[in-house]
C-alpha positions, 0 to 999 in steps of 0.5 A, a space after each residue: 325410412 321414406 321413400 322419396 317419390 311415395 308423396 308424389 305416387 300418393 297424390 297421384 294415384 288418390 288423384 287417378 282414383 278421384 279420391 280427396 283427402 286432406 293433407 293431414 290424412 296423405 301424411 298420416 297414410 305415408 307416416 304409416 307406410 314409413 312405420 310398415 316399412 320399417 318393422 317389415 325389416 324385421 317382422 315380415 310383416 308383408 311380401 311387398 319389399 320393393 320401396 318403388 311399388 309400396 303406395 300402389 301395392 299397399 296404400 292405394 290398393 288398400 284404398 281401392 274398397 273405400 267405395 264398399 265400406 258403408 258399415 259404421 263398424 267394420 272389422 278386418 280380420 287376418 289383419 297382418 301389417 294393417 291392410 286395409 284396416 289402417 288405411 280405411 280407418 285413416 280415411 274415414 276417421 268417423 267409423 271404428 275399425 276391429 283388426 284381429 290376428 292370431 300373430 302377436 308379432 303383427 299386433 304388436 306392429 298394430 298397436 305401434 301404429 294406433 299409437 304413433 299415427 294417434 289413431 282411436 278409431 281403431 282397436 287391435 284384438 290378438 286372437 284367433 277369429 273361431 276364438 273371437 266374442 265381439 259383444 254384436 256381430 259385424 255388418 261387414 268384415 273384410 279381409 285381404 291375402 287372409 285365406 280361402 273363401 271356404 275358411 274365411 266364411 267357415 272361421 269367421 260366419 259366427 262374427 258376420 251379422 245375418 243381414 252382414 257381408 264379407 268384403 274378400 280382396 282377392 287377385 285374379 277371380 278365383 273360380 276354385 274358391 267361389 266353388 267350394 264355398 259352403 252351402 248356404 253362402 254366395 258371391 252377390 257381387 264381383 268387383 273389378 279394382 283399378 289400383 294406379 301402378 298395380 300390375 295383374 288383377 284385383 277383385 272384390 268379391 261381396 260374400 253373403 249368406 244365400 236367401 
């Protein structure tokens, strides 16, 4: 369920992004892709079905945070076909990873991936994030294609620690989105991404509690 060019593609995009991992994590990264490829057929797992854009569109654009991740613990929520949380958690084995979300289908495909790829720094929670009670909240929480800015500080502010930040992966910035934040909350940060092989924009938005 590979597609021919991915390890190249791979080994070319890291190598644009200055990104060095070992051959172990490359084949690890494309072990996962081959499996999200594979279960997507049946799971809908992602919107992305074209082989030829799969690297630049999921991997690499997974990867396009790594600079931002500085938590010890980080959790994704509306975590889907595991983008970012599997790919960050391959790349920094030494961190732990929570993936939540509320469809058992797409924890089922997750926990298939902890299992097959031997990843043990990664825990699956199916559950919706209001329902969530982590034992400590988290310094960061990331999410990608989940929801509005609105609801993902408004579902999930009770899981962000109070010094803590969201790391939202977004397309084009989203002026509307940024407006209709909560009060109490901001964009301490916008981030242009350059994901190789990626067309249109990406962004990173750090959202914080405003002083």
């Amino acid at each position: 369920m590979t597609y021919p060019q991915w390890p190249g593609q791979l080994s070319d995009g890291l190598a644009a992004m200055n990104l060095s991992l070992s051959e172990s994590q490359q084949q690890q990264l494309l072990a996962f892709l081959a499996l999200l490829n594979k279960w997507n057929k049946a799971y809908n797992l992602t919107a992305v079905r074209d082989e030829r854009v799969m690297v630049s569109r999921q991997l690499l654009d997974s990867l396009s945070i790594l600079p931002w991740v500085t938590t010890d613990h980080l959790l994704d929520v509306g975590a889907g076909g595991g983008l970012p949380g599997i790919p960050l958690a391959i790349v920094f084995p030494e961190k732990r990873f929570t993936l939540l979300d509320s469809n058992g289908k797409k924890t089922r495909f997750l926990n298939q991936c902890v299992l097959e790829l031997g990843l043990g720094n990664v825990e699956v929670i199916h559950g919706r994030a209001e329902d969530c009670q982590p034992d400590q909240p988290f310094t960061q929480i990331s999410s990608r294609a989940f929801t509005a800015l609105e609801n993902l500080v408004t579902w999930c502010g009770q899981l962000l620690a109070s010094e803590g930040e969201f790391l939202a992966m977004k397309g084009q910035y989203p002026d509307d989105e940024v407006a209709a934040l909560p009060a109490g909350w901001q964009v301490e940060s916008s981030h242009s991404l350059k994901v190789p092989g990626a067309d249109g924009e990406r962004h990173l938005l750090i959202v914080t509690r405003a002083e």
